[in-house]
C-alpha positions in Angstrom: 0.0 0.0 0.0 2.6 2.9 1.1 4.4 2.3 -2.7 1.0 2.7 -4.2 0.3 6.0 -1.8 3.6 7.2 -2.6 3.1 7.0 -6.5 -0.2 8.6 -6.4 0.7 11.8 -4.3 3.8 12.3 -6.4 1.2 12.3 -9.2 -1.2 14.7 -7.2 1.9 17.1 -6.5 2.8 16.8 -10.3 -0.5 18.3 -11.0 0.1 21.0 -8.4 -3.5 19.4 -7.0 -4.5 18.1 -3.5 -6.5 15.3 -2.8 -9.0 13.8 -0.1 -8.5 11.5 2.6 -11.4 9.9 1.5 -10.5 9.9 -2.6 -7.2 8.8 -1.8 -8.6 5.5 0.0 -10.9 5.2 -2.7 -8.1 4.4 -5.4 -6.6 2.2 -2.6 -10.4 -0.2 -2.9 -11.1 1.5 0.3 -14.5 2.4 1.2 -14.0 5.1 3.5 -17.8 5.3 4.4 -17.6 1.4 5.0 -14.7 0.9 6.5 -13.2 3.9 8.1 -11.1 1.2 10.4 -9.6 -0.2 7.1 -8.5 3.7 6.0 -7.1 4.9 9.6 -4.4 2.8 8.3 -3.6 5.6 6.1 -2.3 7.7 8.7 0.9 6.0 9.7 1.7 5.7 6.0 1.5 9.0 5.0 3.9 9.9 8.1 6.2 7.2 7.1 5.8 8.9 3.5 6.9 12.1 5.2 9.5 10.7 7.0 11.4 9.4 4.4 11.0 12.6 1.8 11.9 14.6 4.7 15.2 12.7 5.0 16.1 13.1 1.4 15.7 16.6 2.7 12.3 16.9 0.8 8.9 18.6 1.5 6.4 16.4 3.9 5.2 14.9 0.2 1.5 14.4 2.4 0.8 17.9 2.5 -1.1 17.2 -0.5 -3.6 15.3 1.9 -7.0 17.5 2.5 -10.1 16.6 4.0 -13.2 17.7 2.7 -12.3 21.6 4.0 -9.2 21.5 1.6 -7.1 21.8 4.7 -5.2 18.9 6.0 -6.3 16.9 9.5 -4.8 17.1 12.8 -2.8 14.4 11.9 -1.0 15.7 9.8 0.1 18.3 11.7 1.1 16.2 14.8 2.9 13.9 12.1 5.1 17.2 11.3 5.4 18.3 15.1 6.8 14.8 15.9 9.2 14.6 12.8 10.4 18.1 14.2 9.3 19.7 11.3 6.7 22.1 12.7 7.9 24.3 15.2 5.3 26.6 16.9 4.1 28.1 13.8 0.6 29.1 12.8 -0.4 25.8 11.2 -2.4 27.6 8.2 0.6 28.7 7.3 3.1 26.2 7.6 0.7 24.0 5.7 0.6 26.2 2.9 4.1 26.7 2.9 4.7 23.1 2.8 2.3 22.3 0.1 3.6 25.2 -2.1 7.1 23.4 -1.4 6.1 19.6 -2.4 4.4 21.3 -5.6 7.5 22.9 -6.5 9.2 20.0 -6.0 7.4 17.3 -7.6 6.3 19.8 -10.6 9.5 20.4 -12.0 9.8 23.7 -11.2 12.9 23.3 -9.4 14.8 26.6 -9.7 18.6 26.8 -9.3 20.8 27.9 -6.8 
């Protein structure tokens, strides 16, 4: 599951786009109506997924990850607080700022230094 995740938000952040907790279960086969237990599994694999991008020194690549709101869950944010990535900061912002990051990244628009 966390390759197929990982290929699909890449994709997402290609496209500059975001995508639902619940749409992202659904291209897993995961109802998330039906079987919310079966999609909380989710959660430790998009924090593993940020873990990993953030040690190739890489944006938290689940940013892309909204709920219905187009804002990400509380989750995510205690995912970043625990991987040391958020720091006291309004979380609006750094979620923005993070998401505008993993965009940049993933869309090519990688400008040099």
């Amino acid at each position: 599951m966390c390759d197929a995740i990982y290929t699909i938000l890449k994709d997402v952040a290609r496209q500059r786009h975001t995508i639902t907790y619940k749409d992202l279960a659904g291209t897993l086969g995961l109802d998330w109506g039906r079987s919310y237990g079966q999609c909380r599994r989710l959660y430790p694999v998009l924090k593993g997924i940020c873990r990993a991008e953030m040690a190739q020194d890489h944006p938290m690549l689940g940013a892309v990850v909204v709920r219905r709101d187009s804002t990400p869950g509380q989750g995510f944010f205690r995912g970043a607080r625990d991987l040391g990535r958020l720091k006291g900061e309004d979380e609006h912002s750094f979620w923005l700022n993070e998401r505008n990051a993993v965009w940049h990244k993933w869309s090519g628009n990688i400008e040099k230094e």
